[in-house]
N, CA, C and O atoms as CSV, one atom per row, in Angstrom:
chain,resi,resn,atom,element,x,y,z
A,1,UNK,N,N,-11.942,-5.898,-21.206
A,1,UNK,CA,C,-10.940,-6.928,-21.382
A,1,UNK,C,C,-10.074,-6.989,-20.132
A,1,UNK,O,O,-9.853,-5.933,-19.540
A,2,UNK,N,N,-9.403,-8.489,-19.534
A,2,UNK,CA,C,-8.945,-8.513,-18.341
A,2,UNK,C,C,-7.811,-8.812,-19.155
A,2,UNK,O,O,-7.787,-9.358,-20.258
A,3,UNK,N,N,-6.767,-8.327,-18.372
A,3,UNK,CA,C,-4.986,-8.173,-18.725
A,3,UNK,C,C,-4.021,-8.381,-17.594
A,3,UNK,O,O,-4.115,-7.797,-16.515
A,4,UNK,N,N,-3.447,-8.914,-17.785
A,4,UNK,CA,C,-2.421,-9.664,-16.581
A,4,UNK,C,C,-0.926,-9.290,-16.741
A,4,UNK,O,O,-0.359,-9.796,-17.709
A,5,UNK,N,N,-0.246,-8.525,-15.980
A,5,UNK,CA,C,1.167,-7.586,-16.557
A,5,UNK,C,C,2.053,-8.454,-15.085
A,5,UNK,O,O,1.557,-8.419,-13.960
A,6,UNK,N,N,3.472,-9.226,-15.401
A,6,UNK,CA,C,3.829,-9.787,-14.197
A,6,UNK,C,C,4.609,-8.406,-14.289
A,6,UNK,O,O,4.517,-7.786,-15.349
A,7,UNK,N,N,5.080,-8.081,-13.648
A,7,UNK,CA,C,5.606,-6.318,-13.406
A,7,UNK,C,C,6.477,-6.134,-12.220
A,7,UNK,O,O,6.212,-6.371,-11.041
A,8,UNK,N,N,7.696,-5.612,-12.813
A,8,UNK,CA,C,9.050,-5.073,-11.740
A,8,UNK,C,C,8.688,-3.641,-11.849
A,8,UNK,O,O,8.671,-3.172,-12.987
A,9,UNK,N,N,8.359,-2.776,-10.725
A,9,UNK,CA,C,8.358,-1.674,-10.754
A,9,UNK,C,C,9.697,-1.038,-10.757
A,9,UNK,O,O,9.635,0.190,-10.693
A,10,UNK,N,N,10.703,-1.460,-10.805
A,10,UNK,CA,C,11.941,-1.347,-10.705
A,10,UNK,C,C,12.721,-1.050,-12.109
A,10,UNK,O,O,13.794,-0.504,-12.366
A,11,UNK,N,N,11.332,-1.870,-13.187
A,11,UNK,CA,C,11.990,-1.574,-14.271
A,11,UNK,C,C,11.085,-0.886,-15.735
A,11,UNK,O,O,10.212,-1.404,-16.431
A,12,UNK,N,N,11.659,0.314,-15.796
A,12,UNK,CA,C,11.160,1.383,-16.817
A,12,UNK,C,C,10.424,1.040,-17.972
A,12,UNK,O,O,9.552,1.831,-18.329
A,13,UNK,N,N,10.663,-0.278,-18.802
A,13,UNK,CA,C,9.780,-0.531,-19.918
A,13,UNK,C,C,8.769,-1.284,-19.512
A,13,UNK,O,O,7.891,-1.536,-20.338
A,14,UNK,N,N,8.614,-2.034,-17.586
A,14,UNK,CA,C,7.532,-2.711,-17.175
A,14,UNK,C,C,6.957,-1.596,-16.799
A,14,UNK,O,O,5.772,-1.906,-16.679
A,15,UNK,N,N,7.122,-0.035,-16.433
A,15,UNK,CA,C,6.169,1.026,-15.844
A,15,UNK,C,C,5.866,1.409,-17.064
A,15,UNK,O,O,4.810,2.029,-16.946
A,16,UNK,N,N,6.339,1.393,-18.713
A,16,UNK,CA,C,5.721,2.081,-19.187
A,16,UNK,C,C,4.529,1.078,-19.995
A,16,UNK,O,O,3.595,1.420,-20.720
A,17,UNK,N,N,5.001,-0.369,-19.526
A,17,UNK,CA,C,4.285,-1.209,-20.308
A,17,UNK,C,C,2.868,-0.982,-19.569
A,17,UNK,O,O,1.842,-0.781,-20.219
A,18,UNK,N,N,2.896,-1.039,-17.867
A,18,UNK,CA,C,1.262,-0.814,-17.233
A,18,UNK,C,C,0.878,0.256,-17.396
A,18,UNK,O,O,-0.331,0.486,-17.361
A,19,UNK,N,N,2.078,1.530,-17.691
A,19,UNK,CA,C,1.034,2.755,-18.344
A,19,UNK,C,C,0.082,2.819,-19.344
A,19,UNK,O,O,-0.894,3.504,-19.648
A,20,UNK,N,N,0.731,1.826,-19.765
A,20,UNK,CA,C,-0.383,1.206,-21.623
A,20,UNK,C,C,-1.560,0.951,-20.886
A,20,UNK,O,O,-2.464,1.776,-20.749
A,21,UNK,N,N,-1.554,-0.010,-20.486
A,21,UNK,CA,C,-2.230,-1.235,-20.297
A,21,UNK,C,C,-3.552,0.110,-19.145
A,21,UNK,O,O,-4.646,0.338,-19.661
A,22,UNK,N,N,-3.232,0.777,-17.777
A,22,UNK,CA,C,-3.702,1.595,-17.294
A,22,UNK,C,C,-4.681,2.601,-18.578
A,22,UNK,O,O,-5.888,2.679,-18.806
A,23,UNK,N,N,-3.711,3.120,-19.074
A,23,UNK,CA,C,-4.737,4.134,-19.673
A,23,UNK,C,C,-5.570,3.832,-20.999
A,23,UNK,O,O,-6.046,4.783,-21.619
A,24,UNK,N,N,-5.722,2.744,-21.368
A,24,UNK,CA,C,-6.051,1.988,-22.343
A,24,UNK,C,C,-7.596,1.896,-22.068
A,24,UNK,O,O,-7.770,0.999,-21.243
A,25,UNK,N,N,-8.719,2.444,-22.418
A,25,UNK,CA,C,-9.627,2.212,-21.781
A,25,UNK,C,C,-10.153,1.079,-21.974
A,25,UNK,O,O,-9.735,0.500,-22.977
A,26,UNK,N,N,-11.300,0.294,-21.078
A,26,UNK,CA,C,-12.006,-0.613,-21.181
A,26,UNK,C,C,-11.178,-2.069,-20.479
A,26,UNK,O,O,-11.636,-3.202,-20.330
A,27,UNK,N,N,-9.915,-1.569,-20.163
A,27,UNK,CA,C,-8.848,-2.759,-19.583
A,27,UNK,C,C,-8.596,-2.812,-18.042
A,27,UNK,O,O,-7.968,-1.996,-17.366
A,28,UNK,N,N,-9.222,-3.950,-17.641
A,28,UNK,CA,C,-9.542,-4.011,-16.315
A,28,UNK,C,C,-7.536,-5.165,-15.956
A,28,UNK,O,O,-7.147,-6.248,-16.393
A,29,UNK,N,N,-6.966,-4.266,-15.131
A,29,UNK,CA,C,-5.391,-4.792,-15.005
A,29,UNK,C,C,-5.205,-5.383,-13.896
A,29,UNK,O,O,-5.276,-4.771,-12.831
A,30,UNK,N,N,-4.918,-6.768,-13.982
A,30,UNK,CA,C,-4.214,-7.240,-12.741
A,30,UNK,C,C,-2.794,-6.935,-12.648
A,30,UNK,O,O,-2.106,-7.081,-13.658
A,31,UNK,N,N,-2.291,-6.545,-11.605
A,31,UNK,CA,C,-0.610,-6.384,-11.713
A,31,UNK,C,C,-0.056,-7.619,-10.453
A,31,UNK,O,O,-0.547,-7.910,-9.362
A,32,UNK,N,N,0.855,-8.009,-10.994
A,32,UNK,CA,C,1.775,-9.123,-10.476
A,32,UNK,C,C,2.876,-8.845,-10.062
A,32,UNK,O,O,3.648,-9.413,-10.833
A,33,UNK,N,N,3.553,-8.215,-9.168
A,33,UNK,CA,C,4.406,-8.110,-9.273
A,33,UNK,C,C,5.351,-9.293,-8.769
A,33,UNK,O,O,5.335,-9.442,-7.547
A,34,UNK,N,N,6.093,-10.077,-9.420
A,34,UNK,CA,C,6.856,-11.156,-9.171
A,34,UNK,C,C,7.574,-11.196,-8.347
A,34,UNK,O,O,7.274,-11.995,-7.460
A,35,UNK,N,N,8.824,-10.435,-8.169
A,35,UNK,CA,C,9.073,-10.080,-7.548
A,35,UNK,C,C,9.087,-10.843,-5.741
A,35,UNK,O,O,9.906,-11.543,-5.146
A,36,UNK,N,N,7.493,-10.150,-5.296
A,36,UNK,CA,C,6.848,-10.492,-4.449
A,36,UNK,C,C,6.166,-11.679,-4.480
A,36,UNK,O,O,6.151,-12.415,-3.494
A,37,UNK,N,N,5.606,-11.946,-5.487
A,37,UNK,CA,C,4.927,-13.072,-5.556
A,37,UNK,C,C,5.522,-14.086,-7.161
A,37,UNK,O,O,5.227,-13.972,-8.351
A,38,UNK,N,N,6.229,-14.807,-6.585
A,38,UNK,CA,C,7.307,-15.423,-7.613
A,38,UNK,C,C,6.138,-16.272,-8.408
A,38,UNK,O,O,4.993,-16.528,-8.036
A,39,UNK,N,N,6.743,-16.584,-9.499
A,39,UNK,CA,C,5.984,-17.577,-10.671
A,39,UNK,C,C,6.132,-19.378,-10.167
A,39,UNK,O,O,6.914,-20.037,-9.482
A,40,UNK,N,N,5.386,-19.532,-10.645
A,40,UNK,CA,C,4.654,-20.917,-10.538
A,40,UNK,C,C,5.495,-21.924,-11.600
A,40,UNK,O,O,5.557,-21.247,-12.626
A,41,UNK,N,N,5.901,-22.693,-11.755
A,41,UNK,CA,C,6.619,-23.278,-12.867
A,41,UNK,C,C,5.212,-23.761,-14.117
A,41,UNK,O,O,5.264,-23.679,-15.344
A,42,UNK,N,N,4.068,-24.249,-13.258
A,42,UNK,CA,C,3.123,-24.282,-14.296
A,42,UNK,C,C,3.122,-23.120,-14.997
A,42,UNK,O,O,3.464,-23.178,-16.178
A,43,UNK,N,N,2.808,-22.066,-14.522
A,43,UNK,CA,C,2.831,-20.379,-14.840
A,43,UNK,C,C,3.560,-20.151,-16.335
A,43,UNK,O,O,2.966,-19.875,-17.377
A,44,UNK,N,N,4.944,-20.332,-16.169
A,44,UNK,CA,C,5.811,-19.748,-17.167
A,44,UNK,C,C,5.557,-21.011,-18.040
A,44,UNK,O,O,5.525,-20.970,-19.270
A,45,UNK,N,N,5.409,-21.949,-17.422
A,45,UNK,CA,C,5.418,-23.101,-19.264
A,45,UNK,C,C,4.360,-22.351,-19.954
A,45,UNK,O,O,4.670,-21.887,-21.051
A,46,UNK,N,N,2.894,-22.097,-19.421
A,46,UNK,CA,C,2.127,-21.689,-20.278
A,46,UNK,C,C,2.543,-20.361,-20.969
A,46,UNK,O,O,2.376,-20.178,-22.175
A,47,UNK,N,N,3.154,-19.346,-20.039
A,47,UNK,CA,C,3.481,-17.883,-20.768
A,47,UNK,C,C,4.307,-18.085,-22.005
A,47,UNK,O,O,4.104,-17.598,-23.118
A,48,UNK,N,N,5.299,-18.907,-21.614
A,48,UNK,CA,C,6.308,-19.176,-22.949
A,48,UNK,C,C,5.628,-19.760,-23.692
A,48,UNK,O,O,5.860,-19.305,-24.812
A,49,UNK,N,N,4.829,-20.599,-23.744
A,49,UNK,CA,C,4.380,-21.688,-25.056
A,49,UNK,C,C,3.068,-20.524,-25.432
A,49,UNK,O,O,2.518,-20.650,-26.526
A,50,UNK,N,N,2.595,-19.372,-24.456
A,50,UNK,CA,C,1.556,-18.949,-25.484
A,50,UNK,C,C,2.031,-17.867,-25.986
A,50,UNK,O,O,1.579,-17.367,-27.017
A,51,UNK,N,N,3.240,-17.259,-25.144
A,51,UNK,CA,C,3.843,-16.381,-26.354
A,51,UNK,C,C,4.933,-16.964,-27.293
A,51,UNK,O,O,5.836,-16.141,-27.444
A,52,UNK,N,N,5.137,-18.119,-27.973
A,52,UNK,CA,C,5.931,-18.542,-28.772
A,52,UNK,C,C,7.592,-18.271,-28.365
A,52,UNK,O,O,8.409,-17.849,-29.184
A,53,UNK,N,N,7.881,-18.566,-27.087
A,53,UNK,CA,C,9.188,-18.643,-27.019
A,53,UNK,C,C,9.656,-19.829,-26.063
A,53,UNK,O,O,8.958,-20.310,-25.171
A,54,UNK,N,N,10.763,-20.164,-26.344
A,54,UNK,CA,C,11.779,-20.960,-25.482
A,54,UNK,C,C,11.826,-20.910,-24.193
A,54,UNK,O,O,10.662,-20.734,-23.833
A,55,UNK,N,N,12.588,-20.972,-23.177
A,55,UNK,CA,C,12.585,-20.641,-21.753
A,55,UNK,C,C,14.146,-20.239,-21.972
A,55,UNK,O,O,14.454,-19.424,-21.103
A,56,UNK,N,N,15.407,-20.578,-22.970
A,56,UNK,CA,C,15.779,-19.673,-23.279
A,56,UNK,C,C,15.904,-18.273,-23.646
A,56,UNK,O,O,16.675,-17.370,-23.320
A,57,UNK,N,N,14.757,-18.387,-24.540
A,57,UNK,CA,C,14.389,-16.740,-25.265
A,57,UNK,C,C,14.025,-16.047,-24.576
A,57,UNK,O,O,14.212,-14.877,-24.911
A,58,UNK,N,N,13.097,-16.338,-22.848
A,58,UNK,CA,C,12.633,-15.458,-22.118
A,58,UNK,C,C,13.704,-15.030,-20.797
A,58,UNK,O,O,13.382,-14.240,-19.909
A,59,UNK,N,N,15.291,-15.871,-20.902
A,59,UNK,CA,C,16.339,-15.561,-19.811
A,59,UNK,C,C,16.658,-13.971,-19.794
A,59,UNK,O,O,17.309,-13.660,-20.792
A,60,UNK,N,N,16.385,-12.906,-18.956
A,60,UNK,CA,C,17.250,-12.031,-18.995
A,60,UNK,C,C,18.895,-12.668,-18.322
A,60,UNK,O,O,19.202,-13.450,-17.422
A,61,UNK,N,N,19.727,-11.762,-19.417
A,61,UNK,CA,C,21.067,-12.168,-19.441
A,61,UNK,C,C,21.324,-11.150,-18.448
A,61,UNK,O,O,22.005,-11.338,-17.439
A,62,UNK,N,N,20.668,-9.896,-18.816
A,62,UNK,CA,C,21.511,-8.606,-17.841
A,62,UNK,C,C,20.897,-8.164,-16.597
A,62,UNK,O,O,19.714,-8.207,-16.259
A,63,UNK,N,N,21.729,-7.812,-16.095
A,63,UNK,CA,C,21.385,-7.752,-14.661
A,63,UNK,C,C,20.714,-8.937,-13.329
A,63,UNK,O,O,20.180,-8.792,-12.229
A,64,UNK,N,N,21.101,-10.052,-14.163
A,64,UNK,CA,C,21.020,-11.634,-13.292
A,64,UNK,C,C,22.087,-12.038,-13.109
A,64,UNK,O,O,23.206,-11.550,-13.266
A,65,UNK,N,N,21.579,-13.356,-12.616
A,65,UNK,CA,C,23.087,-14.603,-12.487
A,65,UNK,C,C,22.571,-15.564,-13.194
A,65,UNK,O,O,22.437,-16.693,-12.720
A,66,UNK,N,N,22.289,-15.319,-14.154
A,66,UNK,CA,C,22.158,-15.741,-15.794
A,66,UNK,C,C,23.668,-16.331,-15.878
A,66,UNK,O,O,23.858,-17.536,-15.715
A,67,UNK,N,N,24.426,-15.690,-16.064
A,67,UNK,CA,C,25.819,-15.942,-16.606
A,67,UNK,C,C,26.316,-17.374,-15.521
A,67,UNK,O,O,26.715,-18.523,-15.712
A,68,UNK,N,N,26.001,-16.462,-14.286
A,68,UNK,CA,C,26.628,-17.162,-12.954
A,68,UNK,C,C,26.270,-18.446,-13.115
A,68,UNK,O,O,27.045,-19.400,-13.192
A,69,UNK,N,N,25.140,-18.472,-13.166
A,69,UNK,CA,C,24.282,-19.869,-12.861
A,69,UNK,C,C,24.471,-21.014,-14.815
A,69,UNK,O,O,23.952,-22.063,-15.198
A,70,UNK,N,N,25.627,-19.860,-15.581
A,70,UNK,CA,C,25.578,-20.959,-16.482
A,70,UNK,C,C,24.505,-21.490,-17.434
A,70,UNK,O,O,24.523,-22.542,-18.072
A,71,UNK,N,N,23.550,-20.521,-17.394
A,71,UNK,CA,C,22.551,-20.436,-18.124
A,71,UNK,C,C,22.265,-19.831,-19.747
A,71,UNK,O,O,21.474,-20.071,-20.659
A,72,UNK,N,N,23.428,-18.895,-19.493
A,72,UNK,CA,C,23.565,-18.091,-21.089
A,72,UNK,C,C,23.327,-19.286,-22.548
A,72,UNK,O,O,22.631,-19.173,-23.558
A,73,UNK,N,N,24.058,-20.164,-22.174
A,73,UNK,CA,C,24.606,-21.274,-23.449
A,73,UNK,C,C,23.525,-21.991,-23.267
A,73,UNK,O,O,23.037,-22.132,-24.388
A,74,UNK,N,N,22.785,-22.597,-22.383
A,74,UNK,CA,C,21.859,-23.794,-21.549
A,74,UNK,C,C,21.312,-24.169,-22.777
A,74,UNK,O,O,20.953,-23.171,-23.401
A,75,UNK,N,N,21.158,-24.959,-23.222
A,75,UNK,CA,C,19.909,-25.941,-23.769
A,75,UNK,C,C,19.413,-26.754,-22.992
A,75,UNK,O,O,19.222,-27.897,-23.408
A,76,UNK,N,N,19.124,-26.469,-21.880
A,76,UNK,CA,C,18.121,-27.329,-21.207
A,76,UNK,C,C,17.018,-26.735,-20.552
A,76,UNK,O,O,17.140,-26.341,-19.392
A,77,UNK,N,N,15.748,-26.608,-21.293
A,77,UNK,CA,C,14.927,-25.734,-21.134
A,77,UNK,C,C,14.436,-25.857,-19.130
A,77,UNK,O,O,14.319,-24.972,-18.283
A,78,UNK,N,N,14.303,-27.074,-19.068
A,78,UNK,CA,C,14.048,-27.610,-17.753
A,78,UNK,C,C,14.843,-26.852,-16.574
A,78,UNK,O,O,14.347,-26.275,-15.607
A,79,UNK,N,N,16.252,-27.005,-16.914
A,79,UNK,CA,C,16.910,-26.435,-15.649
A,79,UNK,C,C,16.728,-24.806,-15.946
A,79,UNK,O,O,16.434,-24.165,-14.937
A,80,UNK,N,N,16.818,-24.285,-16.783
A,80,UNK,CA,C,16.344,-22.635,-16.981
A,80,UNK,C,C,14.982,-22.290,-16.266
A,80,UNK,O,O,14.852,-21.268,-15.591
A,81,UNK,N,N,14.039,-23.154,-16.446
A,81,UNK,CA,C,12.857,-22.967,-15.816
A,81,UNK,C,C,12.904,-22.924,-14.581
A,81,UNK,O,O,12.584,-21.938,-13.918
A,82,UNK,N,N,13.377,-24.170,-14.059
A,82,UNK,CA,C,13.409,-23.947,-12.533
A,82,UNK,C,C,14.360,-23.198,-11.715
A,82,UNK,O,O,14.150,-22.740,-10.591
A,83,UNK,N,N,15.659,-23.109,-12.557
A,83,UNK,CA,C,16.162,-21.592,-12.066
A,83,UNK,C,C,15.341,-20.253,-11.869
A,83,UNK,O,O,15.467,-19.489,-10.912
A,84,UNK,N,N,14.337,-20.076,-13.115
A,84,UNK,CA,C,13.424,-18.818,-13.001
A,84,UNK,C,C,12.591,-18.915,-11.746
A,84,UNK,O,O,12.187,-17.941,-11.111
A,85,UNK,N,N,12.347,-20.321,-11.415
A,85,UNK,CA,C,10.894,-20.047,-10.136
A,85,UNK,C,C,12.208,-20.019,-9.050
A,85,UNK,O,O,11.587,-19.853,-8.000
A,86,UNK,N,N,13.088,-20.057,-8.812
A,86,UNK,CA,C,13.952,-19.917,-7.834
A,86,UNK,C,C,14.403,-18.263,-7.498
A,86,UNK,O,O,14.557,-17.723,-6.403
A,87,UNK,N,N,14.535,-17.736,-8.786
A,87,UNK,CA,C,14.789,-16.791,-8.640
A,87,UNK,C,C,13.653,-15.697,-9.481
A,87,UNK,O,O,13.321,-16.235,-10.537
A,88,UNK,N,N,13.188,-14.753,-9.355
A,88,UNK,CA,C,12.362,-14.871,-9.870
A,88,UNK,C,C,12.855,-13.488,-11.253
A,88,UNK,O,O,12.078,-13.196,-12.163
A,89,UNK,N,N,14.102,-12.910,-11.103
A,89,UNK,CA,C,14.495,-12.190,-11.756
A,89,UNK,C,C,15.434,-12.036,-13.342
A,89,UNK,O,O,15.948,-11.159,-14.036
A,90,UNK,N,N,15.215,-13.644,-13.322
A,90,UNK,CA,C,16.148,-14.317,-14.367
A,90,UNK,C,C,15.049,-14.649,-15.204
A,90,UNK,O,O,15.236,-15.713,-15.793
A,91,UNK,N,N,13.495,-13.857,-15.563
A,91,UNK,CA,C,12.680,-14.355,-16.251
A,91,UNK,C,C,12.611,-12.541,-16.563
A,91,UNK,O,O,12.611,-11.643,-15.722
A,92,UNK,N,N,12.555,-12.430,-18.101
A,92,UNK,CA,C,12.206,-10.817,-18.826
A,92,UNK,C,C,11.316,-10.793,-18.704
A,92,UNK,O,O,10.489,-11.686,-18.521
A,93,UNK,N,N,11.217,-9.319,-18.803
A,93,UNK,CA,C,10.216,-8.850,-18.216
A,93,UNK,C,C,9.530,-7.467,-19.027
A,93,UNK,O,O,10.461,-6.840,-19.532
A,94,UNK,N,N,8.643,-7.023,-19.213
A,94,UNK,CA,C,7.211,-7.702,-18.439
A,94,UNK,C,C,6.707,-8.992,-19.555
A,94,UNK,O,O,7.066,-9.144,-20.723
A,95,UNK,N,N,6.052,-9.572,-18.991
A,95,UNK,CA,C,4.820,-10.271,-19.766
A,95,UNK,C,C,3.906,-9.696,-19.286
A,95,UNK,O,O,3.904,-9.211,-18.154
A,96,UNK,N,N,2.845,-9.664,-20.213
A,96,UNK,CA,C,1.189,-9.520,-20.288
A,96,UNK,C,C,0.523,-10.462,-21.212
A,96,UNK,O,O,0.715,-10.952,-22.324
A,97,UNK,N,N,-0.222,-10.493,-20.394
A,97,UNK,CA,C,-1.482,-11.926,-20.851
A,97,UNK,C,C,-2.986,-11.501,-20.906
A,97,UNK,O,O,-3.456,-11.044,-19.865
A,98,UNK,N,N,-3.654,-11.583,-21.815
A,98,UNK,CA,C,-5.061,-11.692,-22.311
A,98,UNK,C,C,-5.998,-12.077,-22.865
A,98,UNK,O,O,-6.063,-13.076,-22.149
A,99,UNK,N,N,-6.736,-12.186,-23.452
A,99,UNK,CA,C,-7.642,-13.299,-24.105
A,99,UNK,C,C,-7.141,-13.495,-25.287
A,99,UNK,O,O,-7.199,-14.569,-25.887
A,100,UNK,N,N,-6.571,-12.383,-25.732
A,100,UNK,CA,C,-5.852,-12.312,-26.972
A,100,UNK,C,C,-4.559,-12.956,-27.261
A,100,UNK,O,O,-4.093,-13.081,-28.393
A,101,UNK,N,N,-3.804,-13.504,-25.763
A,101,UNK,CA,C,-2.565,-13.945,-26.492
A,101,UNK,C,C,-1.747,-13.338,-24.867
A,101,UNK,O,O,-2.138,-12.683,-23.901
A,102,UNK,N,N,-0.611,-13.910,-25.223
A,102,UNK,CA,C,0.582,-13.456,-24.482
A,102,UNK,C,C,1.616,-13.126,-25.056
A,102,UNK,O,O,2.114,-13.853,-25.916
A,103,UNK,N,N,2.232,-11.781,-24.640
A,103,UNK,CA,C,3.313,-11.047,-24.867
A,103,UNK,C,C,4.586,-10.904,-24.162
A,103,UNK,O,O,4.399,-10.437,-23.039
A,104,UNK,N,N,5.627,-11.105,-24.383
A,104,UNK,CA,C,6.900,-10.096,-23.809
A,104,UNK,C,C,7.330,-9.190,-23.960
A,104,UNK,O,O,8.512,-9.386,-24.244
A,105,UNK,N,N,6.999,-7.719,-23.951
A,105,UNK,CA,C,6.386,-6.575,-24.233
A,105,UNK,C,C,8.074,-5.710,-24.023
A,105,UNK,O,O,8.478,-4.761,-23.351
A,106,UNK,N,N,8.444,-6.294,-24.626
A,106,UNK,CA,C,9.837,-5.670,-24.883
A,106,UNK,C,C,10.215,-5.380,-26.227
A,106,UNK,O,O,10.937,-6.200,-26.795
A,107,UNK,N,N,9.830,-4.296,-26.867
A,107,UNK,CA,C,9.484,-2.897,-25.886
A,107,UNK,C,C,8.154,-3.070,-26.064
A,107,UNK,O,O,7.500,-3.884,-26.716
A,108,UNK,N,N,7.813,-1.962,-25.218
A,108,UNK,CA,C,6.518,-1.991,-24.308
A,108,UNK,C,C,5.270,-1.713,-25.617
A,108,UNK,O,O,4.141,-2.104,-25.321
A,109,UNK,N,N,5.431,-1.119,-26.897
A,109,UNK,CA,C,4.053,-1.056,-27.712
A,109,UNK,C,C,4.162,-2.604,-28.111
A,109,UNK,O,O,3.797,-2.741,-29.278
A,110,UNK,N,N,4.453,-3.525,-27.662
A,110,UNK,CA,C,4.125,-4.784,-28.195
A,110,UNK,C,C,3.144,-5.617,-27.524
A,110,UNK,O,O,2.848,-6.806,-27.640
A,111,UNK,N,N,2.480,-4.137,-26.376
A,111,UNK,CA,C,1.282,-4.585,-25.855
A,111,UNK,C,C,0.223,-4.990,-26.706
A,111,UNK,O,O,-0.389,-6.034,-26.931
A,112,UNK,N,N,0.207,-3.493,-27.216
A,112,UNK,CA,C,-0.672,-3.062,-28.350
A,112,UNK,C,C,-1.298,-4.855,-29.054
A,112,UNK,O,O,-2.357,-5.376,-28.705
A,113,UNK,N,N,-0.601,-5.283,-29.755
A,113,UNK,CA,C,-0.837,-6.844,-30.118
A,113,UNK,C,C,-1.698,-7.351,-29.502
A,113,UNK,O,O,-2.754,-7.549,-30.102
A,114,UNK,N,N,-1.635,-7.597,-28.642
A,114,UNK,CA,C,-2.803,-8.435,-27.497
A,114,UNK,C,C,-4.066,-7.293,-27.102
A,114,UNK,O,O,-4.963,-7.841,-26.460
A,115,UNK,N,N,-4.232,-6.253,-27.287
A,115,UNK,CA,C,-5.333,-5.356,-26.678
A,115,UNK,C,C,-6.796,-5.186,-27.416
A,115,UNK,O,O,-7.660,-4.467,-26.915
């Protein structure tokens, strides 16, 4: 099975989420780290609509300019989005994606679901 983790090594439930995903046998892992290679706005419409959330529901509030940028309250899914491909840290984290589905793996056994 091929598995797709967008991944901040920076952050502890995305290292323990590719530890899953790593020692999981039979799971061949692409890692993304965003970061470096920012998201696509096509990208996240599909992640959100195939893991059943908003572009609200996927804002990290903490440790962004979430607040700054006026985004906390937003109902406007549009400008949240393109804030995320701007920045690429105002989108939670991790997602993983597989044939099975897409996750926001917060916390991290909510890999498990998709494997």
């Amino acid at each position: 099975m091929k598995a797709t983790i967008w991944h901040n090594p920076d952050c502890g439930t995305s290292r323990k989420t590719l530890a899953i995903l790593q020692e999981t046998p039979g799971v061949d892992v692409t890692v993304i780290e965003y970061k470096k290679v920012p998201f696509e706005r096509t990208k996240l419409v599909q992640l959100f609509r195939d893991a059943g959330l908003s572009a609200r529901e996927a804002l990290r509030t903490r440790s962004s300019r979430a607040e700054e940028l006026g985004l906390i309250d937003c109902a406007d899914s549009e400008r949240i989005i393109a804030e995320m491909v701007r920045d690429a840290v105002l989108v939670e984290r991790p997602f993983v994606e597989t044939e099975k589905g897409v996750r926001l793996c917060r916390a991290q056994d909510r890999v498990h679901e998709i494997l």
